[in-house]
N, C-alpha and C positions, 0 to 999 in steps of 0.2 A: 636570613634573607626573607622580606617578604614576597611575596608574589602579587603584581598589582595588577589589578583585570586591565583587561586591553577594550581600548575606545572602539567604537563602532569602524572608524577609518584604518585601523588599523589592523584588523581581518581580512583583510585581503580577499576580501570575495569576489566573488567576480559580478561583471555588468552585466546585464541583462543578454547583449550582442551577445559575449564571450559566451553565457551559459548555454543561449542557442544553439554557439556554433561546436559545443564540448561533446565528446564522445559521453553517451549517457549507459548509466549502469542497465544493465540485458533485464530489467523485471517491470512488470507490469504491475497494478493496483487495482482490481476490479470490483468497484463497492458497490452492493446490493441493496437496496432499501434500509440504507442509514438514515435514521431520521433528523438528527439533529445535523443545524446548517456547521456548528461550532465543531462537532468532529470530520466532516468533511474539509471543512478552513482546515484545522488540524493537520489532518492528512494529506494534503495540498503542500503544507509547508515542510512537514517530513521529506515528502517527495522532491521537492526544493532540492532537499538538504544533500540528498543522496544520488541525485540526477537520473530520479526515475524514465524508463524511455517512455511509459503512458500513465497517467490516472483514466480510469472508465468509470463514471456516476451513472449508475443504474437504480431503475425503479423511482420509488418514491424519494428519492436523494435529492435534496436543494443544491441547485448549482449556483456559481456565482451567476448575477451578481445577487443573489439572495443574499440581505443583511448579515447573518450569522454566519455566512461563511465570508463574505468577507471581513470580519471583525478578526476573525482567527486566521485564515491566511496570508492576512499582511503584503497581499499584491504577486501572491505564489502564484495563483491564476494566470499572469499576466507569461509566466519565467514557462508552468509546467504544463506540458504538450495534455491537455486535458479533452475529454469529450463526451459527451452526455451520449446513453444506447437504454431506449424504454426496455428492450427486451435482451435480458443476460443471457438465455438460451441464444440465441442466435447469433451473440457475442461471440460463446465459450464454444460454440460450433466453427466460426468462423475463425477464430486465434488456431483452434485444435488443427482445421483443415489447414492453417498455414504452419504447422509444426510448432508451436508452441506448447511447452510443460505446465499444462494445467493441475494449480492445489487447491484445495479447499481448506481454510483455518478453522478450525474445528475440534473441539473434544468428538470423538469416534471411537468406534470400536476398530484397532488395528490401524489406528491411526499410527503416523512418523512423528515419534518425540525430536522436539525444532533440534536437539543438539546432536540427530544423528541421521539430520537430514543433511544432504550433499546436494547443492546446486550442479544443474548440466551445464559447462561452461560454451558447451557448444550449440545449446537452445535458448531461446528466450522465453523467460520465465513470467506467469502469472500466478497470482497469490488472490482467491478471493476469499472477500472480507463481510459481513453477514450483518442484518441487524443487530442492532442493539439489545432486544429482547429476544428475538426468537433465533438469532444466530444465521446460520448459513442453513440456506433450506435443505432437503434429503435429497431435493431430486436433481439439487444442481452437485451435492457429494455425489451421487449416483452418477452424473456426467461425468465431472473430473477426474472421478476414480481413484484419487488419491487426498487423502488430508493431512495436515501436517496441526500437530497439536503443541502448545507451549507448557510445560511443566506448571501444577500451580501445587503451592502447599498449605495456602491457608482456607480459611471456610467460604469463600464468596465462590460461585460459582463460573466468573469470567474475569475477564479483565476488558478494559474498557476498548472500545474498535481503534479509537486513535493513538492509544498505549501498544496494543496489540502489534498497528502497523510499524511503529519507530522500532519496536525490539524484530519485528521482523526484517523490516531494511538495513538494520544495522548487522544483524547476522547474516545476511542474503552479503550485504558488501564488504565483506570479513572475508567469507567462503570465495568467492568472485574474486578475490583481489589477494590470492594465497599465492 
């Protein structure tokens, strides 16, 4: 038997309304001077996918409608609760003071390898995500206090911000949904 891909109409996905009004998965997305518009788009669409409850673009991060991010989010903008904050410290202050579980994604020392980390099903969670070169700064790991790292085995030294955040939402909504 073959297996024959399914047409666009018939994913049943939901309408824009619908997605509004859906209960959205407890984690946040807090990106830090990403530079490129195309991994932002990216990430946007992830966020889509998994019915994140925020994107936050910080720093030098192109927001829609910057060309390159809408090339790659394909109108995610429009679906996912997004909002631009110049300043992540005052973010990551503010999420904290309302009881949210702030992480840092990061290679670290004493970091949480992702397969043995445990979402709080009783906090809502944020995941920050770091340039592309120079990664997630010290002084905002120094804030969160905690980092959660993804296992790598081959010679590059990361994986790329919008790679990063899919395998993180897909395990965050694995864990959440146990």
């Amino acid at each position: 038997m073959k297996n024959r891909k399914l047409k666009n109409q018939e994913l049943n996905r939901k309408s824009k309304k619908e997605y509004l009004k859906s209960k959205k998965t407890p984690l946040i997305l807090i990106l830090d001077d990403i530079r490129s518009g195309h991994n932002v788009g990216s990430i946007l669409r992830t966020a889509d996918a998994f019915l994140l409850s925020k994107v936050y673009i910080c720093g030098i991060s192109p927001v829609p409608p910057h060309k390159e991010v809408m090339k790659t989010a394909l109108g995610s903008n429009n679906s996912v609760d997004w909002e631009y904050k110049e300043n992540i410290y005052d973010l990551i202050t503010e999420l904290k003071n309302n009881n949210c579980d702030i992480w840092s994604i990061e290679q670290a020392e004493k970091s949480t390898d992702l397969k043995n980390y445990s979402p709080n099903k009783n906090k809502l969670t944020a995941f920050v995500l770091g340039n592309e070169v120079f990664g997630v700064k010290q002084k905002i790991i120094d804030i969160t206090g905690q980092v959660i790292e993804i296992p790598q085995e081959g010679t590059k030294h990361s994986i790329n911000v919008s790679v990063v955040s899919g395998i993180l939402c897909w395990d965050f909504y694995l864990k959440i949904n146990v």
